[in-house]
C-alpha positions, 0 to 999 in steps of 0.5 A: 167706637172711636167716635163714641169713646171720643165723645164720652171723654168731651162730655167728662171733661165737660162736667168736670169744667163745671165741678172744678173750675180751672185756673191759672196765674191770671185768674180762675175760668169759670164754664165751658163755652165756646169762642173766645173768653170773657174776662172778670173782674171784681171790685170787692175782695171781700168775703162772702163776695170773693175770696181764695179759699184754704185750696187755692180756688176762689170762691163766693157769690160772683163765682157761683153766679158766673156759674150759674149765667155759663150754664145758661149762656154758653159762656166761658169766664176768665174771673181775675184775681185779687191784685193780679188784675192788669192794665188791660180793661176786662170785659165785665166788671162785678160789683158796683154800677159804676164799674170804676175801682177805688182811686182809678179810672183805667177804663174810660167808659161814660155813661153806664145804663142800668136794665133790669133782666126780668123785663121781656123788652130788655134786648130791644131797650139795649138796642135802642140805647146803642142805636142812640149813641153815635158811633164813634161813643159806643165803646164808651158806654156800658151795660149795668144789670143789678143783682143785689141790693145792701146797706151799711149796718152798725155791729156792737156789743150785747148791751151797748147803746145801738144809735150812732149819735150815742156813739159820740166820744167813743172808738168807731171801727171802720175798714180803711178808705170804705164808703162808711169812712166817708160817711162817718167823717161827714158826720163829724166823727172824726175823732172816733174813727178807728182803721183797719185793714179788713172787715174780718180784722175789724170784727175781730177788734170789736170782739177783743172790746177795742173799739165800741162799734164797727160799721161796715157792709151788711153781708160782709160784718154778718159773714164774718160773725158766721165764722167765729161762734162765740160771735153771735153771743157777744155782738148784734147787727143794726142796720142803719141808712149809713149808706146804700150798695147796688151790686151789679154785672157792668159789661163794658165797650158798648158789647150789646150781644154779650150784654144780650146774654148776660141779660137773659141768663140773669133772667133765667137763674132767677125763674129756676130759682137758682139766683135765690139759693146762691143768695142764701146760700152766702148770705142768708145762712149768714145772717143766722148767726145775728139774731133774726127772727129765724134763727131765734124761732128755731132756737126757742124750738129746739130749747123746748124740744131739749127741756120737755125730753130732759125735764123728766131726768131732770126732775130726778136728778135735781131731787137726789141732788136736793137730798144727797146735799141736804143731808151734807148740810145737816152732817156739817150743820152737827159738827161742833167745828166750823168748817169753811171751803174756797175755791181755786180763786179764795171764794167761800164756797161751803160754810155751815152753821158752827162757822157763822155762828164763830165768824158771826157771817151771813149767808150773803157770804157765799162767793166772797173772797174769803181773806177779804171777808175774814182779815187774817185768815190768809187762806190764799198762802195755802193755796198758794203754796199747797202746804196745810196749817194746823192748830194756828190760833188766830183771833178772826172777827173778834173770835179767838179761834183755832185754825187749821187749813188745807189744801184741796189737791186734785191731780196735782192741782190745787183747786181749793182749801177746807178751813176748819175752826174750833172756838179756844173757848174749849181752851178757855173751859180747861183753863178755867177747870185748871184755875177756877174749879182747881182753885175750888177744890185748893180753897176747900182743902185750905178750909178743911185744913183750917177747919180742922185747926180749929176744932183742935184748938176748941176740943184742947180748951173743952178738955182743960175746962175754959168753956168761956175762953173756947166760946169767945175762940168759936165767936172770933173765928166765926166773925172773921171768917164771915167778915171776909166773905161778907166784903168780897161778896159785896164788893164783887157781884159775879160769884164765878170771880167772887169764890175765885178770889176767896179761894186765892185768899184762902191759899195766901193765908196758908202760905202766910202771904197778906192779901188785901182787896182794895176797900174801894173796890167794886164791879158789877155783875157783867156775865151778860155782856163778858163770859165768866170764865173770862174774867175768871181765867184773867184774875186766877192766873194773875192771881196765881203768878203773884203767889207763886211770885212770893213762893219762889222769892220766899215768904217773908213776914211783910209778903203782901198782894193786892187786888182791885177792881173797879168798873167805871166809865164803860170798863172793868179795871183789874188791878194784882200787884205782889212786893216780891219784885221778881220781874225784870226787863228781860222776862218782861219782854217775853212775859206774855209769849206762848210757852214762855216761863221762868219756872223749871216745870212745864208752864208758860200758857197762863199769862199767854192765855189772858193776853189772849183773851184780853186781846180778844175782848178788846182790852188791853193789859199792861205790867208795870215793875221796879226790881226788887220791890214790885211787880203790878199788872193792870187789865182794862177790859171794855164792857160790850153795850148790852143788846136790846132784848125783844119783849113779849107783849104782857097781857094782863090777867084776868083772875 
């Protein structure tokens, strides 16, 4: 019973040997077999070859294929560290066939003889090679048996060019004293190399975009990728005849029994097929992450897979989103205010059709830097500061708009603003009922109060008989008033500015104020290239000022104000000048501010209103005084270049 407890504890402690290899300070022991141990020791460092992992173990290719050779040559391993080798040569080298580290010769041992362990005759060739070296020589020569075969290959970036002659004059990554140095500076790319410490360190440069390549071994560069995802988008293998790798097991001092072994072993794992799912297990799983035939087959699969299940939720989905932002579009396309989104960044995101049509944009716009593609607007302060503007009146691509902006907050987070925009042409419009229809209603009242004068006078000569003196009374004021009129009306052609000025004549002569247009005067009708409440509201108010000008210096016997217009050279002049010689210094530096007003009475947008609209034409408008004589605005307004119209072809008719 002993015996049998005895035995069970061997085989356990067996297994477990071979599940989780011991180690100590020198190295990590790999396999249970009897007799004195091998000791290991690898010249690459390196990831997927052999590395430490998170616990401590090592791990990588040599380790699973020292496994896979102790199971089938009862062999017991002592696999040294990274930098904890001694002086002290081992019994095997893993990794080139020429088992000498970089910069050393520790170990003495010329020639090396390769043998390949799938050939039946392998153990009588090692004899024979021993047999043929003299006695005294036999430690020195060594057993190299070739498990794998790599080369050298070129990582860039997606879209970078993929020949190495292309590469001259730009940064090349390589690890530091690597054969790929060597090779490179043979080339003559002296000055492109880029060192660093580590294949992981270099792929790491080339993903940050500070060098434009990096040249390093196959399975390592491709290891290293596997690790980090984003890698595989972002960077693309090219395998180029840099340099060439046999990765072999050297066992040295002329061992032939131990080379026997190992040959055989290496023979076996490759029969079971256990060598071929270490290979793919480290390397080929790998080389997935680079775009290989493989990895895209199956990609392109799997997307077909993904689409065809999807395509019909898909289809739903995508048509109620069509018609849920259809109907948006048309809700915000009815709206009389423009409305203008951005993001977070200050990119138009939403604009309907009102917004174009005043800010006169494209829908090119989208995606564009809103302050950029509309100067003035300053959408990136709201977002900034996250506190809205309203009713700012701002003149945007030409348009005098009003502006009202806020911003989008969600959790605390300012993820973007809504600008809407209203045209002060509705403004305008009340200005122009306020200074144009007014002015109607005042110049008919005028008219009936002077009408009704008249027919005063005419009834007192019929009553006292002097018919011939109440037909020549009829006749005078008749032929004035015609007179007058007829002037104005050939003088200025736009019959909105026309009746404005009559009605403002009209109101000077019932305060006995002189008003006079200047007999050269002339302007065409422009109302296809200039508003005509523009030209309304300019002239009404200036008009107006002038007037009440008059009333509050008093109405004396030489009152006089004077209008000319004149539209020459591709602009329209506009003159108004009174004599009562109100204006001074002070009110002339303020003359045009919003609200600004000399008056008792609420007022002070009339003339903020035409500098506006003159700012907005394009013009300019100027005001020129001497206290205690006069006072006279002058307005120069630009005409637009009237746009060519299309035609319809005329078809002639046939009667």
């Amino acid at each position: 019973m002993k015996k049998s407890c005895f035995l069970i504890a061997a085989i356990v402690a067996a297994a477990v040997a071979f599940t989780a290899p011991a180690a100590d300070k020198r190295g990590q022991y790999v396999g249970i077999g009897a007799g004195r141990t091998v000791t290991v020791r690898c010249l690459d460092h390196l990831a997927p070859y052999l590395f430490t992992a998170p616990d401590g173990r090592l791990d990588g290719v040599y380790v699973e294929l020292l496994e896979a050779i102790a199971r089938g040559s009862q062999l017991r391993f002592l696999v040294e560290r990274p930098g904890g080798s001694g002086d002290t040569p081992p019994d095997l080298v893993i990794g080139s066939t020429f088992p000498v580290e970089s910069g050393q010769d520790l170990y003495g041992y010329l020639p090396v003889r390769n043998f390949d362990p799938d050939d039946p005759r392998m153990a009588r060739s090692v004899t024979r090679m021993l047999d043929s070296v003299v006695e005294d020589q036999q430690d020195a020569l060594c057993f190299a048996f070739p498990f794998l075969w790599e080369s050298s290959s070129l990582f860039i970036p997606q879209g970078q060019p993929d020949r190495l002659e292309e590469l001259r004059g730009k940064r090349i990554c390589v690890v530091q004293d690597a054969p790929e140095e060597r090779f490179l500076r043979k080339m003559g790319f002296d000055e492109e190399i880029f060192r660093t410490a580590s294949v992981s360190e270099g792929m790491r440069t080339l993903s940050l975009r500070i060098c434009d390549a990096f040249v390093c071994e196959t399975f390592q560069g491709a290891y290293e990728m596997s690790k980090v995802r984003r890698y595989r988008y972002t960077i693309r293998q090219r395998s180029l005849p840099l340099q060439s790798y046999d990765r072999a097991i050297v066992v040295l001092r002329g061992n032939m029994e131990l080379a026997v072994k190992i040959g055989h072993a290496l023979r076996e794992i490759k029969q079971s097929g256990r060598y071929t799912q270490i290979l793919d297990h480290w390397l080929n799983d790998a080389e997935e992450y680079v775009f290989s035939p493989q990895f895209i087959m199956r990609a392109a699969c799997a997307a077909v897979l993904l689409i065809v299940i999807m395509i019909a939720w898909n289809h739903a989905l995508a048509r109620k989103i069509r018609v849920t932002i259809g109907e948006r579009e048309r809700i915000f396309d009815f709206l009389r205010e423009g409305i203008l989104a951005v993001d977070a960044h200050g990119r138009i995101t939403m604009l309907n059709s009102m917004a174009r049509q005043l800010l006169d944009l494209s829908n090119d716009a989208f995606g564009t830097n809103a302050d950029d593609l509309i100067p003035g607007l300053d959408i990136a302060a709201v977002i900034r500061t996250g506190q809205p503007v309203y009713d700012a009146e701002q003149n945007l691509r030409g348009a005098l708009l009003s502006c009202s902006k806020a911003p989008v907050v969600v959790d605390q987070r300012v993820l973007g603003a809504v600008v809407t925009l209203r045209d002060l042409s509705e403004v305008q419009a009340m200005a122009e009922e306020m200074t144009g229809v007014k002015m109607y209603v005042e110049s008919l009242r005028i008219h009936n109060h002077e009408f009704m004068n008249t027919l005063q006078a005419i009834s007192g000569l019929v009553q006292l008989g002097q018919y011939d003196r109440a037909v020549e009374f009829i006749a005078a004021e008749t032929g004035s008033s015609q007179t007058a009129q007829t002037f104005m009306t050939e003088r200025i052609k736009n019959a909105a500015v026309c009746g404005i000025v009559m009605g403002k004549a009209g109101l000077c002569r019932e305060q006995h104020i002189k008003f006079e247009l200047d007999p050269e005067s002339f302007c065409a009708d422009h109302s296809a290239e200039i508003a005509d409440r523009s030209l309304v509201i300019i002239v009404g108010n200036l008009l107006q000022n002038a007037i009440e000008a008059m009333m509050e210096k008093g109405v004396t016997q030489g009152a006089l104000i004077t209008l000319a217009m004149f539209d020459e050279s591709g602009r329209i002049f506009i003159l108004v000048r009174d004599n009562a010689g109100t204006m001074n210094a002070e009110t002339a530096e303020h003359i045009f501010d919003k609200g600004f007003s000399t008056k008792g009475r609420p007022s002070g947008y009339g003339l903020y209103s035409v500098s506006s609209i003159v700012d907005s034409l394009g013009g300019d408008i100027d005001v020129d005084f001497v206290p205690g004589e006069f006072t006279e605005f002058t307005v120069t307004i630009p005409i637009p270049a009237r746009k060519e119209k299309e035609e319809a072809p005329s078809h002639a008719r046939t009667d």
